[in-house]
ZAMARNU-751712 format. One record per residue (C-alpha): residue number from 0; residue in one letter; z, y, x. Coordinates in steps of 0.1 Angstrom, whole numbers, plus 5000, padded with zeros to 4 digits. Example, Ala and Ser with C-alpha at 12.3 -4.5 7.8 and 13.67 -1.06 7.14 Angstrom:
BEGIN
  nr rest   pz   py   px
   0    A 5078 4955 5123
   1    S 5071 4989 5137
END
This chain:
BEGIN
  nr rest   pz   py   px
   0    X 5000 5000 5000
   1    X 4992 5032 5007
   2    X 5006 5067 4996
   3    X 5000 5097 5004
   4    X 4998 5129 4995
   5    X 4958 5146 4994
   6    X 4967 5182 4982
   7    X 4989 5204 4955
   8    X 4984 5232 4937
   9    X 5005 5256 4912
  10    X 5006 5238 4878
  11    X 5039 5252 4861
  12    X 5073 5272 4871
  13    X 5090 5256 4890
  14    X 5066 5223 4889
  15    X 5032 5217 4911
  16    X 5008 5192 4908
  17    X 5007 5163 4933
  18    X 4983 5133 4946
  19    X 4990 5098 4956
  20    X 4968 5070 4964
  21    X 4973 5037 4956
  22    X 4955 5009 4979
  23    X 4940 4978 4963
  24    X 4929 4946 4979
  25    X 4899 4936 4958
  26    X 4881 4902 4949
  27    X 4853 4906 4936
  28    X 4826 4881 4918
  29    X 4796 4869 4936
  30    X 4779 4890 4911
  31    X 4803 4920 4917
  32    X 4796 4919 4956
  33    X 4760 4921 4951
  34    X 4766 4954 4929
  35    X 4788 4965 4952
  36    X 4765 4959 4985
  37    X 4736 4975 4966
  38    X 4757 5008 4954
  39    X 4765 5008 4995
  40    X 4730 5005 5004
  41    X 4722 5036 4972
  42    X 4750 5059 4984
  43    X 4732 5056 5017
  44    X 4695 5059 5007
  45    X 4707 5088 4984
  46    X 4724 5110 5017
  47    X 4699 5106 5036
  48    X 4668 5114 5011
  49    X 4687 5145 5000
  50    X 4697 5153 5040
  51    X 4663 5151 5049
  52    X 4646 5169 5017
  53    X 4675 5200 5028
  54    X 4661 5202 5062
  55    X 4625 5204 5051
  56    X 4630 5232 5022
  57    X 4656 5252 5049
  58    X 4625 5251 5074
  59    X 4597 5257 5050
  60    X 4619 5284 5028
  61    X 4650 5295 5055
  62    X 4670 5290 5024
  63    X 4697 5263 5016
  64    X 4696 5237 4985
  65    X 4705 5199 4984
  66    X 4686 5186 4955
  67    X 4705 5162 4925
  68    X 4702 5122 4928
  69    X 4682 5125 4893
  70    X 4652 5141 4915
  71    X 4648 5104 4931
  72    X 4654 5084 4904
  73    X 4613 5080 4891
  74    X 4600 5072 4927
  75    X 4635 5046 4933
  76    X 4642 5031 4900
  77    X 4670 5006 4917
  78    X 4692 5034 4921
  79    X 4697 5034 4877
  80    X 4710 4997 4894
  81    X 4746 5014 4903
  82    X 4769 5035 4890
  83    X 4756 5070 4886
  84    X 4792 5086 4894
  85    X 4788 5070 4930
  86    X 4753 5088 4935
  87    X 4770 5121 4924
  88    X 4798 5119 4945
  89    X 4774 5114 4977
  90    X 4758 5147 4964
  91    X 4796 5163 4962
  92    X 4803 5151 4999
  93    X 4768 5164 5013
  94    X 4776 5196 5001
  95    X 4812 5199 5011
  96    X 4800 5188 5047
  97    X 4777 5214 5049
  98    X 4802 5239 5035
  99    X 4827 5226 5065
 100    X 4797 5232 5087
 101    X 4787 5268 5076
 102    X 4823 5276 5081
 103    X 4833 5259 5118
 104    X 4795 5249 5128
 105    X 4817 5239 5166
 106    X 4840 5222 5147
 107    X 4825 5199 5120
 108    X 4791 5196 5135
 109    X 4760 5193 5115
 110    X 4755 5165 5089
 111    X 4738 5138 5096
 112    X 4720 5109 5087
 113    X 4740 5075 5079
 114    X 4732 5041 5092
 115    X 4743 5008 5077
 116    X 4756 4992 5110
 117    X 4777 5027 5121
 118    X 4790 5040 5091
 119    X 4818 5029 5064
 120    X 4805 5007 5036
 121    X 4823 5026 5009
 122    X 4815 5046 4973
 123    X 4836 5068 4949
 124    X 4834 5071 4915
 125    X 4850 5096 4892
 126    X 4868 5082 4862
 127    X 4858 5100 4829
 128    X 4878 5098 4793
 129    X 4858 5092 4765
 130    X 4865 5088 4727
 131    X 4860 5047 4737
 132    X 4884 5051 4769
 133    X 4886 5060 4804
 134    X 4855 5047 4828
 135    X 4882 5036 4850
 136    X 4913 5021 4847
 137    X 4939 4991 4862
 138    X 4949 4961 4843
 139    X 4977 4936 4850
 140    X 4954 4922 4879
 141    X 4923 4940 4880
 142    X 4909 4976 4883
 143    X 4876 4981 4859
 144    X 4852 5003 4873
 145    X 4815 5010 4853
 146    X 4790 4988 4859
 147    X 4808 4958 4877
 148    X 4836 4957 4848
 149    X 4871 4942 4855
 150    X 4874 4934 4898
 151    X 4903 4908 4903
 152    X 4927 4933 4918
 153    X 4967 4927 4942
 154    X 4986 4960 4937
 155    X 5015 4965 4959
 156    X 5031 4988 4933
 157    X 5018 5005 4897
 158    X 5018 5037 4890
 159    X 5045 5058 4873
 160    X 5043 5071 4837
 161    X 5027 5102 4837
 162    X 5005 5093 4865
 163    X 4969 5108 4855
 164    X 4941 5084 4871
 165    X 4913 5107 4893
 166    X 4891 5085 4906
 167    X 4885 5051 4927
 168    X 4868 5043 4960
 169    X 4858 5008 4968
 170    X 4855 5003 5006
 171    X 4841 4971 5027
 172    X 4858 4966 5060
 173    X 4838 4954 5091
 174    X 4857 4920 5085
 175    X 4845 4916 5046
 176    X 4872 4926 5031
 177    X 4872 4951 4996
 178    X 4901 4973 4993
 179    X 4902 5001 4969
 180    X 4922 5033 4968
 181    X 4929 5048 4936
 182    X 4939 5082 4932
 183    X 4964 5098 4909
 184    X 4976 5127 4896
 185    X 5009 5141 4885
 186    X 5034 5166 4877
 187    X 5067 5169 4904
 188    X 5090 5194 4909
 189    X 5085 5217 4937
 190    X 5115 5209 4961
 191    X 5140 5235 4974
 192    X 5125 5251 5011
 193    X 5153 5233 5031
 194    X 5160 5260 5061
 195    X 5167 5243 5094
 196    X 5189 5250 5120
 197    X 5196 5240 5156
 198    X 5214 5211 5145
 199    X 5189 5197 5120
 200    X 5159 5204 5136
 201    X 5139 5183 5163
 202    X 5118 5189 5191
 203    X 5088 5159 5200
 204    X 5065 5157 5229
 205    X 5037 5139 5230
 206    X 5040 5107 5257
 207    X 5014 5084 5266
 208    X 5047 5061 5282
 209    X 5069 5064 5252
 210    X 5045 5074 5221
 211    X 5070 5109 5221
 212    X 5101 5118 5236
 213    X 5126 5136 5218
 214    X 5150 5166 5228
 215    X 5182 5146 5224
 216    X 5170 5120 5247
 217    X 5155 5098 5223
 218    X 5125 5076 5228
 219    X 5099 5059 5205
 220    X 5088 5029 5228
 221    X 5065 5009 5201
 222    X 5053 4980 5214
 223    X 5016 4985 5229
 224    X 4998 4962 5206
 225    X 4960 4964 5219
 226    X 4980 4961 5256
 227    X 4996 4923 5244
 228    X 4962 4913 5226
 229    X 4937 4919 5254
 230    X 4939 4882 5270
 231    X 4926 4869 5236
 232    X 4900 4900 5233
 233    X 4888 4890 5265
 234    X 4888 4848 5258
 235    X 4867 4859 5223
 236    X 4847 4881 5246
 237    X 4840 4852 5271
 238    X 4832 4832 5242
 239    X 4805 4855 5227
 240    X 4788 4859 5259
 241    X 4781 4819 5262
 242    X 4765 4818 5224
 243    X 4734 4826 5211
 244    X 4735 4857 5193
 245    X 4724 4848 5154
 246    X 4737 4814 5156
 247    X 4764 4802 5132
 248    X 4789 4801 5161
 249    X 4786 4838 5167
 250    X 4788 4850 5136
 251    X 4822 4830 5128
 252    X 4838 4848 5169
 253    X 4828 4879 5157
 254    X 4844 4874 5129
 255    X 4878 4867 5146
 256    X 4871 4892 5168
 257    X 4870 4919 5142
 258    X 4900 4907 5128
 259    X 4923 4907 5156
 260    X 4909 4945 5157
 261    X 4921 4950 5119
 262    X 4951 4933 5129
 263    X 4962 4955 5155
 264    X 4951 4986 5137
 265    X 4981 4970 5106
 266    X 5002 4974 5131
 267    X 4999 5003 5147
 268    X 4998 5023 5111
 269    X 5033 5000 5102
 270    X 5049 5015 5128
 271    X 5035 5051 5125
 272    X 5047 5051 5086
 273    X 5082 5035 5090
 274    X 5088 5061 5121
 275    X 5076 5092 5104
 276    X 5098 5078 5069
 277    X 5127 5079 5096
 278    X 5124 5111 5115
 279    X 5112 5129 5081
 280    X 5145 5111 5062
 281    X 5166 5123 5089
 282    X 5157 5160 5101
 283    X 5153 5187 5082
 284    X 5124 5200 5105
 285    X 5105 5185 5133
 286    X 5090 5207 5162
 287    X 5055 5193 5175
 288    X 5031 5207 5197
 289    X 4992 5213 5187
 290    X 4983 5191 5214
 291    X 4943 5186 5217
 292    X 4947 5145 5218
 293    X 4908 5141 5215
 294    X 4902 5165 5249
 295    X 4933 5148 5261
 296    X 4919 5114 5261
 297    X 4885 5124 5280
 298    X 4903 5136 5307
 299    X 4928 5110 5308
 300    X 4922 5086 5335
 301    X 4948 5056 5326
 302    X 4954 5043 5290
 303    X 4939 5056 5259
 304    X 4957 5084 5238
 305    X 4935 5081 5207
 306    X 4946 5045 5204
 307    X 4983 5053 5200
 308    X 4979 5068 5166
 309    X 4998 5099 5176
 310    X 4975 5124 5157
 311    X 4981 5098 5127
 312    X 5017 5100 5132
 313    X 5016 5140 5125
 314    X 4999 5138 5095
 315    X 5020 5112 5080
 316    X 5048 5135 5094
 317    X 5035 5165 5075
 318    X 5033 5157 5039
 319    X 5065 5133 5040
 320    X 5085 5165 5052
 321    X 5067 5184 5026
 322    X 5078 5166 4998
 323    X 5111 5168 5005
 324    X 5109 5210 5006
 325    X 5111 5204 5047
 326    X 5092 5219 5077
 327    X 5069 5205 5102
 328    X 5065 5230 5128
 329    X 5033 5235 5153
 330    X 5035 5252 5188
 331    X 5004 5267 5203
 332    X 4993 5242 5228
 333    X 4991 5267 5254
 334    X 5028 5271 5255
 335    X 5039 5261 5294
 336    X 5072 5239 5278
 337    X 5070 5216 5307
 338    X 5072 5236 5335
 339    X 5097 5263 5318
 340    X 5133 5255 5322
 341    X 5154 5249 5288
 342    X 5185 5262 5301
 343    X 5181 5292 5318
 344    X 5146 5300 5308
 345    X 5126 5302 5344
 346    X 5092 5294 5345
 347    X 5079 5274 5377
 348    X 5046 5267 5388
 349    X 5028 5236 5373
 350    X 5042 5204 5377
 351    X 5018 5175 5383
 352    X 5017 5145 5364
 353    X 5031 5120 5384
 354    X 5062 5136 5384
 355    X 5092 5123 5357
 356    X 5117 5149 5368
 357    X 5121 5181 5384
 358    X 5146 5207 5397
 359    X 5147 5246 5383
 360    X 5151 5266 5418
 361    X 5167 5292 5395
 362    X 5197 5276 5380
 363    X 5194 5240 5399
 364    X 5192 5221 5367
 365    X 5177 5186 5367
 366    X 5157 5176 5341
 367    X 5134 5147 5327
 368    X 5099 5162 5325
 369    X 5090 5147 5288
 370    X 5127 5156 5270
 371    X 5125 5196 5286
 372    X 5090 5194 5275
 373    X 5110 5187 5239
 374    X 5135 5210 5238
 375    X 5115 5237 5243
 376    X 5090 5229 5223
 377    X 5121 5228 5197
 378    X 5134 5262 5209
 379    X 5098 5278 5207
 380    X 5093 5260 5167
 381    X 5122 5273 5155
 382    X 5122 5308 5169
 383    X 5081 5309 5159
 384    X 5096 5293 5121
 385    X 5131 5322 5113
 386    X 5101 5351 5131
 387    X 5078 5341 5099
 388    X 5102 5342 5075
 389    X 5114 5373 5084
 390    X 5079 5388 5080
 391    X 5076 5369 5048
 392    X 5109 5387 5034
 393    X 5097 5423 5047
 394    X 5067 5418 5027
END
């Protein structure tokens, strides 16, 4: 299962409205799969027809428009084949991406085309309430979705009453698997702003060693799951090397291969939800830095920073503090909270990497590179935090 929250917005005094997603594991029909695979293939045919149709008009008329999924409907009658909702949504997601684009054109880069063997097999559909009933809605084992009717569904929990269904998006995994995330709506109470102080705040760094150190000392040390599962990546590897690609054989070791892959990626998220439900159950606000783990990682020579889930880990961080009327706090990544001494405030010349502690020359204190690195990024969060509310009650 799977829960969190997408967005909120002002519905009432005193009350907001929130999202939650509920994750499915699906089993589908021979006959459902084969819908399924073909609304994969139409969500993919659709993007790039439209894609390609937006680059010709902007060249011919240096004017933006996506055209509507009905345009291609005459000349590609197997797209009436799948669920129209799916066709629209592609249409919804082409023109948000170039809306990101227009906006941060560094950032989001521009569209582009999709390809079956590098992109998600996956489609959303919106569900719709009709004087017959909604287009989409769960049973006691089974979501219904238009088109492929009831899917044989496993919920790890149900939804609460007053829970408004949004819509549903069925997703293949590389291993074969159909999950499918269900999203909800409903009305909460907006929490109380909890105000931290120096005792109920934390500071983390980021640490490729110990996944973050904290100010008070404390470490996360998960165990390194890809790290304990690379003898029998490398014996699958061996393995597929010897066999003929396209052969039975092959197929079935990829297929293991992939799912010790899945396996290790369970794990890793496990860990990143339980710790975030911990540090966001026990703190009122948590300190982080706006590390740049993506430019980190191509200029890390040893390990990988990506596959520690740490950028993962601040997300799930964010909206489980914000629910409980809590703060997660960012520091400019250019802050020098290594090399700046917590105690006295001095700020020495860079310290290289290789190097787990160091002395302050102006007050002679002796401190663990990583858990300095913490409390001032602590010190800096919560200084940066009572600076904005004061310009928030001057207002």
């Amino acid at each position: 299962m799977a829960a969190r929250k997408c967005k909120s917005q002002t519905f009432a005094e005193g009350k907001t409205i929130q999202y939650d997603t509920i994750k499915a594991r699906l089993y589908p029909t021979a006959e459902q799969t084969t819908l399924f695979e073909k609304t994969f293939g139409c969500c993919r045919y659709i993007w790039n027809r439209m894609l390609a149709d937006q680059q010709r008009f902007y060249i011919e008329t240096d004017a933006h428009f996506i055209p509507t999924p009905a345009k291609y409907k005459k000349e590609a009658p197997f797209l009436k084949e799948v669920d129209n909702q799916a066709l629209i949504q592609e249409h919804n997601k082409l023109s948000q991406a170039f809306r990101m684009f227009f906006k941060n054109p560094e950032h989001f880069g521009h569209p582009k085309c999709k390809r079956k063997k590098d992109d998600r097999d996956s489609f959303t559909a919106c569900n719709h309430l009709f004087e017959s009933g909604p287009t989409i809605y769960i049973t006691k084992n089974g979501l219904r979705l238009t088109k492929a009717g009831i899917v044989r569904a496993v919920f790890s929990r149900r939804p609460r009453n007053g829970w408004r269904l949004k819509r549903a998006t069925v997703e293949k995994t590389k291993t074969g698997k159909f999950y499918a995330y269900i999203l909800y709506e409903h009305e909460v109470k907006i929490p109380e702003p909890i105000t931290p102080t120096e005792e109920t705040a934390i500071g983390l760094k980021y640490s490729m060693a110990h996944f973050y150190a904290a100010d008070n000392g404390e470490m996360a040390d998960p165990p390194h799951w890809l790290k304990q599962s690379q003898e029998k990546l490398a014996r699958i590897q061996r393995r597929l090397s010897r066999m003929q690609p396209g052969s039975k054989n092959y197929a079935e070791t990829v297929q293991k291969y992939r799912l010790l892959h899945e396996h290790i990626a369970n794990q890793r998220k496990d860990f990143l939800h339980k710790e975030s439900r911990r540090i966001a159950n026990a703190w009122d606000a948590v300190c982080v830095r706006a590390d740049a783990l993506a430019e980190m990682s191509r200029k890390q020579v040893r390990g990988n920073i990506l596959d520690s889930g740490y950028g993962m880990f601040r997300e799930f961080l964010q909206y489980k503090l914000t629910r409980q009327g809590k703060q997660l706090i960012v520091v400019d990544r250019f802050e020098p909270t290594t090399r700046i001494c917590s105690q006295c405030g001095f700020a020495g010349e860079a310290i290289s990497l290789k190097a787990k502690t160091w002395t302050c020359p102006a007050c002679g204190a002796v401190h663990q590179r990583e858990i300095n690195a913490a409390k001032n990024i602590k010190a800096l969060g919560l200084e940066q935090y009572f600076r904005q509310e004061k310009l928030r009650g001057s207002a």
